[in-house]
C-alpha positions in Angstrom: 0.0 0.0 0.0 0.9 3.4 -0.5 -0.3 7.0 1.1 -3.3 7.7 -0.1 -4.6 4.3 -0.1 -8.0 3.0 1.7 -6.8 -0.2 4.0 -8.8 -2.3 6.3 -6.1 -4.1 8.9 -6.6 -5.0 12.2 -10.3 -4.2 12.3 -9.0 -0.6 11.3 -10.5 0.8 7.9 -9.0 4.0 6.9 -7.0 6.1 4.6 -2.9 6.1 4.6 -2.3 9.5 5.5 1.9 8.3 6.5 4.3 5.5 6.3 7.5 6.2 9.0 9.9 4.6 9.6 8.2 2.9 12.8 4.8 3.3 11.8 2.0 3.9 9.6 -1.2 6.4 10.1 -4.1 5.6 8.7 -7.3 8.3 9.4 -10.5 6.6 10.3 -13.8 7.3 8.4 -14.5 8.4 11.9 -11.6 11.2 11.7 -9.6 9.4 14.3 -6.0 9.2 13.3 -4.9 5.3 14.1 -0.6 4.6 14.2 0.0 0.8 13.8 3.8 -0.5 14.2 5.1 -1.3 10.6 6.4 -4.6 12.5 3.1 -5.8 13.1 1.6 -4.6 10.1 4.4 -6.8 8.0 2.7 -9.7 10.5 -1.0 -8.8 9.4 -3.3 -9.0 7.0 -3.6 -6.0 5.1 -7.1 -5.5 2.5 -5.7 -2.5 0.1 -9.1 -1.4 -1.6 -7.2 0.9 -3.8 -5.5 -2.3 -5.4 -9.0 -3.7 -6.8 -9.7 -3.8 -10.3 -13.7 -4.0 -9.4 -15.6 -4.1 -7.0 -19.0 -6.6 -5.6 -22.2 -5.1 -5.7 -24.2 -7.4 -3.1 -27.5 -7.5 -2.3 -30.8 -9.2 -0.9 -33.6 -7.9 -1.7 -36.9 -9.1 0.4 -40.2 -9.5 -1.5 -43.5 -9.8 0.7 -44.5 -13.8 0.7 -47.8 -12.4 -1.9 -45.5 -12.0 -4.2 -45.9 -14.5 -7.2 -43.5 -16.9 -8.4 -44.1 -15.4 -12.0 -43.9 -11.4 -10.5 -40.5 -13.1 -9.0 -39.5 -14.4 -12.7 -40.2 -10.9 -14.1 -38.7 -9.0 -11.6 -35.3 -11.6 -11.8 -35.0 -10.6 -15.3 -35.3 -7.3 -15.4 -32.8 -6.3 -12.9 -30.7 -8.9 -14.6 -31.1 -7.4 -17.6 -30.7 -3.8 -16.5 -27.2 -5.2 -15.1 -26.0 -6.7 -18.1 -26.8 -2.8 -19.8 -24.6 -1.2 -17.1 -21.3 0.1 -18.8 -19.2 -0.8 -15.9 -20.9 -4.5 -15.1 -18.2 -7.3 -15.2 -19.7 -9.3 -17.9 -18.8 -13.1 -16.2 -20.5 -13.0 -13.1 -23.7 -11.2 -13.1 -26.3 -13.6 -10.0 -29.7 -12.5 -10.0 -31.5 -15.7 -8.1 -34.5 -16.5 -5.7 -32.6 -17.8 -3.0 -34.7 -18.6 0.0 -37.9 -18.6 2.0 -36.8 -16.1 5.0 -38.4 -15.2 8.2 -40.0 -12.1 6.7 -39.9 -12.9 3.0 -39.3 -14.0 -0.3 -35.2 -13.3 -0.5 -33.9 -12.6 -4.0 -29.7 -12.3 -4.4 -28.1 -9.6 -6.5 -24.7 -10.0 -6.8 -22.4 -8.8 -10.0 -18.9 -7.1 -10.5 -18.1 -3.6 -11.6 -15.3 -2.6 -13.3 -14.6 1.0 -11.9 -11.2 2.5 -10.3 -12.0 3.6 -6.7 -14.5 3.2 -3.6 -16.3 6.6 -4.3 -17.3 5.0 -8.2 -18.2 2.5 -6.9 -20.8 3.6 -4.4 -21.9 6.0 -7.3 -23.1 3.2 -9.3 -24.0 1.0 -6.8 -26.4 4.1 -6.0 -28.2 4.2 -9.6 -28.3 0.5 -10.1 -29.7 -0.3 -6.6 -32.5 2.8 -7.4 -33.3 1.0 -10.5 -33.8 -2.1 -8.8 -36.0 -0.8 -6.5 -38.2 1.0 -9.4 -38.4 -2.7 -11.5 -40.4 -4.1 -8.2 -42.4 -1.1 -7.9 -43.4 -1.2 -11.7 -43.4 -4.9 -11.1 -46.3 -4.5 -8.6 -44.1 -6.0 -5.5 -43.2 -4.7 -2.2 -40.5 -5.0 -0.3 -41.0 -7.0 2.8 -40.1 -5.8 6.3 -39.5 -8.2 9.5 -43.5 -9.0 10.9 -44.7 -11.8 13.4 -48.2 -13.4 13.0 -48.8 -14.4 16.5 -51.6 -17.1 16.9 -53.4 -17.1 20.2 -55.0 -20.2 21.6 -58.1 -20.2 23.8 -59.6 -17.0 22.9 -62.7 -16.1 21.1 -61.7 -15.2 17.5 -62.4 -11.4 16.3 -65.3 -10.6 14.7 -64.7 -8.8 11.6 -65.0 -4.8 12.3 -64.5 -5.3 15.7 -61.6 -4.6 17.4 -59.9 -7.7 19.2 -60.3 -6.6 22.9 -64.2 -6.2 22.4 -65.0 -9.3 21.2 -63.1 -11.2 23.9 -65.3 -9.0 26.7 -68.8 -10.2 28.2 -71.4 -8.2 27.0 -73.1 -6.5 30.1 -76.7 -5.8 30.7 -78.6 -3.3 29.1 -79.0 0.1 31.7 -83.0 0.9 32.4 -83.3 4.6 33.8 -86.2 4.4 36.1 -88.4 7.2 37.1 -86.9 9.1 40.2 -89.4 10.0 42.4 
């Protein structure tokens, strides 16, 4: 790595503001200015993002269980599609697969390369492709999904329709008779 680079080492992800002699400082997304001896970094792992020549776009998208298995089929192929049409899309590995019933919903993979030169580009395009994605499952007719519990009760009266759960589980009382005071 060189100064200027973005490094993750040591649970540390930052940019290499100096190499020393004795050590190297690398400034925190956070600001914070971290100094790691260069004789444990030659000991470490080192990730150098600056040394990628793409980059994964990753995703997983969740579709409400009323989603249709043909909807899911349309919606697949069109944000594969819309991939495959991106300049910068690494042309061998483009994923775009139902992968599994999850707790919530229907979970659908994105995954695919692109071919740009630095971190900032790459969230860029992430960005527009990830906004087109969500505007194929809105045209689509889909919805994203969001974590919900159905929680089934045993041993109380069911609601009636229109009625809100907490009156139909109470005793109806006696009707009141207002008698003459006198």
């Amino acid at each position: 790595f060189r100064v200027g680079d973005v490094i993750a080492v040591d649970g540390v992800t930052g940019t290499v503001e100096q190499i020393g002699l004795r050590s190297t400082a690398i400034r925190t997304i956070q600001r914070s200015l971290v100094r790691i001896p260069n004789g444990r970094l030659a000991e470490m792992r080192i990730e150098n993002f600056g040394m990628r020549d793409r980059f994964l776009l990753e995703a997983t998208l969740g579709l409400q269980y009323d989603t249709t298995m043909p909807r899911m089929a349309r919606i697949r192929d069109a944000i594969e599609a819309t991939i495959r049409e991106h300049p910068a899309h690494w042309p061998d590995a483009v994923t775009v697969r139902f992968v599994r019933f999850g707790d919530s919903s229907l979970e659908l993979l994105v995954q695919c390369w692109l071919l740009v030169a630095d971190v900032a580009a790459f969230r860029t395009e992430q960005e527009a492709l990830l906004a087109r994605v969500h505007d194929i499952v809105v045209e689509a007719g889909a919805r994203f999904a969001f974590p919900t519990r159905t929680l089934h009760v045993t041993g109380s009266v069911p609601p009636t329709p229109g009625v809100a759960a907490e009156q139909a589980t109470l005793p109806s009382a006696p009707p009141r008779t207002s008698t003459p005071a006198g």
